[in-house]
C-alpha positions in Angstrom: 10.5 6.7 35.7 8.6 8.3 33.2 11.2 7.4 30.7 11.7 3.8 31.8 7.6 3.7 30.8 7.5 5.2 27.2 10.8 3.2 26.3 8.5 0.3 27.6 5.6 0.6 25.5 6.8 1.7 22.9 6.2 -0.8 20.0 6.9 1.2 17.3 8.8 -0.5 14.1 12.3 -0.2 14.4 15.7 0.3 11.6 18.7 -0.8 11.5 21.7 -1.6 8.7 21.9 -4.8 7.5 24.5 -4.7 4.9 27.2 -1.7 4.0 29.4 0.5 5.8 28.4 3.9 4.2 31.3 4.1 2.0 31.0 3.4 -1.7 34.2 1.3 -2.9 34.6 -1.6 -4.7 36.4 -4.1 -1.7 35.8 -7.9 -1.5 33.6 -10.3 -3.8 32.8 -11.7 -0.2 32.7 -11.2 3.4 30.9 -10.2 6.6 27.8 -8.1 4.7 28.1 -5.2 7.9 31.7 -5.2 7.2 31.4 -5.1 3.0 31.0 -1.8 1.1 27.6 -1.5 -1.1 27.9 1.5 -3.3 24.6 2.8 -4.4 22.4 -0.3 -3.5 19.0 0.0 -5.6 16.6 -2.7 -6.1 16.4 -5.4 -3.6 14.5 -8.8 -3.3 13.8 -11.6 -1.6 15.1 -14.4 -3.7 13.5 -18.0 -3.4 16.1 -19.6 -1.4 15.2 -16.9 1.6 18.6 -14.5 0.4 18.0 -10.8 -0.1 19.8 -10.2 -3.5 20.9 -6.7 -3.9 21.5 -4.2 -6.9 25.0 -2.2 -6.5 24.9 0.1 -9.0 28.0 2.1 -8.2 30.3 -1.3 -9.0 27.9 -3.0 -11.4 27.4 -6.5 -9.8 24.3 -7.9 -8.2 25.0 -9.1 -4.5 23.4 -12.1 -2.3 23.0 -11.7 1.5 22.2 -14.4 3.1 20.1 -13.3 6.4 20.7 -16.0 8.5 24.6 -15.5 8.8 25.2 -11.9 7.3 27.5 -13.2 4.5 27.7 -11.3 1.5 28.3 -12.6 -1.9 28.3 -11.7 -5.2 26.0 -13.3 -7.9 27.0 -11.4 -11.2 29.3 -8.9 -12.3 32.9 -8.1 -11.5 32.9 -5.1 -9.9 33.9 -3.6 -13.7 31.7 -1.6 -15.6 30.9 -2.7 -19.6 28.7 -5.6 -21.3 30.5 -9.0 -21.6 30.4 -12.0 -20.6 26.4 -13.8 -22.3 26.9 -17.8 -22.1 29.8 -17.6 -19.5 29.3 -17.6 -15.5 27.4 -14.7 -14.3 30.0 -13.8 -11.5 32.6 -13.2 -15.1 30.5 -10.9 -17.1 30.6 -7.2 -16.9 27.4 -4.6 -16.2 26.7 -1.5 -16.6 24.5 -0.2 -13.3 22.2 -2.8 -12.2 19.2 -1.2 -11.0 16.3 -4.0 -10.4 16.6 -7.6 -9.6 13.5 -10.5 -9.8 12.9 -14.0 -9.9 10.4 -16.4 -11.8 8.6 -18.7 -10.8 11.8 -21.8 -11.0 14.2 -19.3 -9.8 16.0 -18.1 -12.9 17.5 -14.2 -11.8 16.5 -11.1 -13.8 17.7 -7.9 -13.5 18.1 -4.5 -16.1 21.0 -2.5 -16.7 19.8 1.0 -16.8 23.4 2.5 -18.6 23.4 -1.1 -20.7 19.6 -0.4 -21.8 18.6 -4.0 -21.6 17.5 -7.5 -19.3 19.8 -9.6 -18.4 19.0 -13.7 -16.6 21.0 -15.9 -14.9 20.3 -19.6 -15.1 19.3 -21.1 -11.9 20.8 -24.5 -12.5 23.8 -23.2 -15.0 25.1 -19.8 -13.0 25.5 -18.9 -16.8 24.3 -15.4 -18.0 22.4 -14.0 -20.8 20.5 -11.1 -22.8 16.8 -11.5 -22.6 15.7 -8.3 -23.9 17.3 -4.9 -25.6 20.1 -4.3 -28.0 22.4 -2.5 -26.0 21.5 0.5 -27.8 19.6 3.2 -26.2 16.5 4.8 -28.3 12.8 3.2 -29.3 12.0 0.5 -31.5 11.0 -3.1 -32.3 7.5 -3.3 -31.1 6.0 -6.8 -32.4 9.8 -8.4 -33.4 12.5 -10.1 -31.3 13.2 -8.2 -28.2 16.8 -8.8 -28.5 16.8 -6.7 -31.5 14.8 -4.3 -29.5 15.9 -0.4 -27.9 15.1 1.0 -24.8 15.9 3.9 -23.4 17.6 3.8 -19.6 15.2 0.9 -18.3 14.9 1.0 -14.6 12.4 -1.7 -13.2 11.4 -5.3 -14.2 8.8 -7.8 -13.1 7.3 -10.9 -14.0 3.9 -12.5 -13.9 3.1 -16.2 -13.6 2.6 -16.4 -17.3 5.7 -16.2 -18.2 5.3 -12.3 -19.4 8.3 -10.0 -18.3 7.7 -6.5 -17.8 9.6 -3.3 -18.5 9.9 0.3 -17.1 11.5 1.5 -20.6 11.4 5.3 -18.4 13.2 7.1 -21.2 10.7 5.9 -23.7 7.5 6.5 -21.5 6.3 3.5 -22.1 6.0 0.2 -20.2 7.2 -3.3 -22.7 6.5 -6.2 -22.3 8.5 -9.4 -23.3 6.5 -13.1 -24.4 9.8 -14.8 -22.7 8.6 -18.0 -25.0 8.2 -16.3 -27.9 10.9 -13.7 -27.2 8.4 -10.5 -28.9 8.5 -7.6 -27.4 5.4 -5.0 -27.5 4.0 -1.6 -25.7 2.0 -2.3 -23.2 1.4 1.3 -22.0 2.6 4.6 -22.7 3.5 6.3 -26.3 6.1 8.8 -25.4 4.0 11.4 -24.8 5.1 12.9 -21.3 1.1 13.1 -19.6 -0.5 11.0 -16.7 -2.7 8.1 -17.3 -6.2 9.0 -17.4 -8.3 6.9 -14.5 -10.3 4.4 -15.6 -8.9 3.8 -19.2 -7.6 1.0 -21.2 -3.4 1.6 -21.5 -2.7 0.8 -25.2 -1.2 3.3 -26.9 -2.3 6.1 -24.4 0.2 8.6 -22.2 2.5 6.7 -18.9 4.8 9.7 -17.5 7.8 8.3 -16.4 7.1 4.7 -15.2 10.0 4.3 -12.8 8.5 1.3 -10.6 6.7 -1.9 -11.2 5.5 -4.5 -9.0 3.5 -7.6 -9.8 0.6 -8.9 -7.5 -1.4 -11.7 -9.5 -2.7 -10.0 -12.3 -2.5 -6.3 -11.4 0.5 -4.0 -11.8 1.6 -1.8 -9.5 3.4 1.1 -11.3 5.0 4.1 -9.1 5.3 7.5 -11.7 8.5 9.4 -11.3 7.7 12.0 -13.0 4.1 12.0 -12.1 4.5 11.6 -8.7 1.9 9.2 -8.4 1.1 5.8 -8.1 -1.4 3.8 -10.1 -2.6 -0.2 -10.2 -3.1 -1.8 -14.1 -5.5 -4.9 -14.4 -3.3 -6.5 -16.9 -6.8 -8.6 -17.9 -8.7 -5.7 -18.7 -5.4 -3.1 -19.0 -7.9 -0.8 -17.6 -5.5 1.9 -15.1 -6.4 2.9 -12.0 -5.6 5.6 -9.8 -3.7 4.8 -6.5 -2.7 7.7 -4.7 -0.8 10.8 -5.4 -2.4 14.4 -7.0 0.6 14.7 -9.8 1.9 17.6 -7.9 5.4 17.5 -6.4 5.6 17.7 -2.7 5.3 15.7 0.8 1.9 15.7 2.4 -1.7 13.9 2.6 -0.1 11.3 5.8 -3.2 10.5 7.9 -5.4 11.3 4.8 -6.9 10.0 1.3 -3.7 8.8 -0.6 -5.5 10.7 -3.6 -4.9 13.7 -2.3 -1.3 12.9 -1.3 2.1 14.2 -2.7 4.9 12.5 -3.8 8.5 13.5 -4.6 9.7 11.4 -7.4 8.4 7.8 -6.1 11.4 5.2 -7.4 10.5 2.3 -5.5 7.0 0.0 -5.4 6.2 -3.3 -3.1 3.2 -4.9 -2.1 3.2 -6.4 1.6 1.4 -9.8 2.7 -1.5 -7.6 3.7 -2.0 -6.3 0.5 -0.4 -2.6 1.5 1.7 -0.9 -1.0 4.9 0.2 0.2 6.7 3.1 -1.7 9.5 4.5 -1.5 9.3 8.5 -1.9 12.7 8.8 -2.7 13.1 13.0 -2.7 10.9 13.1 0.2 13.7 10.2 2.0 10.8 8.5 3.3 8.8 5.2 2.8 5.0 5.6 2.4 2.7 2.9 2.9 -0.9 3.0 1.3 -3.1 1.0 3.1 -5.8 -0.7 0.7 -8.8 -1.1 2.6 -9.0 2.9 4.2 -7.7 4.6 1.5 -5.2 6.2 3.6 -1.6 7.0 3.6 1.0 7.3 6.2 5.0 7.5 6.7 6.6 4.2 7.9 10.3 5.2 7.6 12.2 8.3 7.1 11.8 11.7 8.8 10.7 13.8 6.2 12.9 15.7 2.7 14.7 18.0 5.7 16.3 14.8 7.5 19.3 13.4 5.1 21.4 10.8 6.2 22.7 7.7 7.6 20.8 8.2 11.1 18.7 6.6 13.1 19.3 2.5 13.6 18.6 0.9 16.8 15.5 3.7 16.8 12.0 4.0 15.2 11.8 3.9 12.1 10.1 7.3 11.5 12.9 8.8 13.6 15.5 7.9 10.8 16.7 9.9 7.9 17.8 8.3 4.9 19.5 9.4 1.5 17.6 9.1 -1.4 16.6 5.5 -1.2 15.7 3.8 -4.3 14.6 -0.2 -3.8 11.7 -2.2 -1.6 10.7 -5.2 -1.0 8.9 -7.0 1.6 9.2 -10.5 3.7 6.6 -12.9 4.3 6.7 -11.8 7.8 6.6 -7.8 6.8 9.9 -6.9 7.3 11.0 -4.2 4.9 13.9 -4.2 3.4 15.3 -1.0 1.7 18.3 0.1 -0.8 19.3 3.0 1.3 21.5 4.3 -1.9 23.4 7.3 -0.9 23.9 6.0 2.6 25.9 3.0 1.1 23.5 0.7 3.1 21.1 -1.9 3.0 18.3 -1.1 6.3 15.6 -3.3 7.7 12.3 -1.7 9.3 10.7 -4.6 11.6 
């Protein structure tokens, strides 16, 4: 009876898979998404037509899932690794790890190619792809000039604001960019390759950004998630005045129930902000999601069992009864459902 009860009452946000079968392989362009293989999924969003659009880095195409009938598709790449294929259709070019995919605001695709070291857009009405910003060839340069002339060094997250800026994690550089998308100039926004943690409270140009591996955009603040600082700190990109979120720069898993401040992270790799205004993040060493709750201060685990727990288990039960390997994207639904790029498991999983 007593069993009966708790399995009653308890309300507790729940996981399951979604997409992949836990093997990495290239299979079908196409098909039944719990029946497709995903290899490595990373970023995931929620594209304007309701779809979650997925980042499968192992076979370098960017997949489309619709949620209403669990059809997978693909919406760039080939399943080959290279760079080819600018002013053809999007499903014919090559890529080179996909790691992040956005939209704007008329429902053009983004996404960056980490081992490609550059942007990439699809045309909403055309299907046809093309460069937006890097080279192709890894290293630093071409602040103030074209940003298709450009180098970054392994970019691994994008946004965009409502202004028609695009945003850069350029990681290997230490440094966010940012891209006019009119003008097509590229600049620093924040970091200078020096490898030390923001300072709170400071303007961003020019100054130290350790390892920006996440970015999110909320109106006219930037959510930024530091891999290598463990950390995870808000920009007003009005002022560029940096503010301190939650994490002490240290490596490790605690603070849950506390001040997010005095928190520890485990290289953070993925950032979303929830209807609420929470910040999701996914602590991707510790193979848990963390949610920051604005308003207290506080931090807790919403899925994942803690760095001990690795692996695929868990669906059907409560979320922080899971274990998950070394996930990597976020995003969130209008309605709060997560969604996460579950990459080692070869899975796409839903907390709601």
């Amino acid at each position: 009876m007593l069993t009966i009860q708790i399995g009653i009452c308890d309300d507790s946000p729940r996981i399951e898979t979604i997409a992949g079968t836990g093997i990495s392989e290239v299979g079908a362009m196409e098909g039944p998404a719990l029946e497709s293989s995903i290899g490595n999924p990373f970023g995931v969003e929620i594209g304007p037509d309701g779809a979650l659009y997925i980042c499968e880095v192992d076979h370098h195409r960017v997949r489309r899932l619709d949620l209403k009938t669990g059809h997978l598709s693909t919406v760039a790449g080939t399943g080959r690794k290279g760079y080819a294929g600018d002013g053809g259709p999007a499903t014919e070019a090559l890529l080179n790890e996909p790691y992040e995919v956005r939209f704007d605001e008329v429902g053009n695709m983004y996404f960056v190619e980490m081992r490609n070291h550059l942007v990439r857009k699809v045309d909403v009405k055309t299907g046809l792809i093309s460069t937006v910003a890097g080279s192709g060839v890894a290293g630093y340069g071409g602040d103030g000039g074209p940003a298709l002339e450009a180098k970054l060094q392994q970019p691994h997250s994008i946004d965009l604001d409502d202004r028609g800026n695009l945003y850069i994690a350029d990681i290997g550089n230490h440094r966010i960019r940012i891209v006019d998308l009119e003008t097509g100039v590229i600049e620093s926004l924040a970091g200078n390759g020096i490898k030390k943690l923001p300072l709170e409270g400071e303007t961003v140009r020019g100054k130290p950004m350790l390892g920006p591996r996440a970015l999110t955009v909320e109106g006219r603040t930037l959510w930024i998630a530091l891999r290598e600082g463990h950390s995870v700190w808000k920009l007003d990109l009005e002022s560029e005045v940096i503010t301190h979120i939650s994490g002490t720069g240290k490596k490790g898993y605690s603070g849950d129930g506390g001040p997010a401040l005095q928190a520890t992270f485990n290289g953070p790799k993925g950032i979303a902000v929830g209807p609420g205004g929470n910040v999701f993040v996914v602590d991707t060493e510790n193979q848990v999601i963390r949610n920051i709750d604005v308003t207290t201060g506080e931090i807790s685990t919403v899925a994942g069992h803690g760095p001990a727990y690795r692996g695929p288990a868990g669906d059907g039960g409560p979320a922080v009864n899971a274990s998950m390997n070394r996930p990597h994207g976020i995003c969130v639904g209008a309605d709060g459902t997560l969604y996460i790029g579950d990459s080692e498991n070869h899975r796409v999983r839903r907390v709601r």
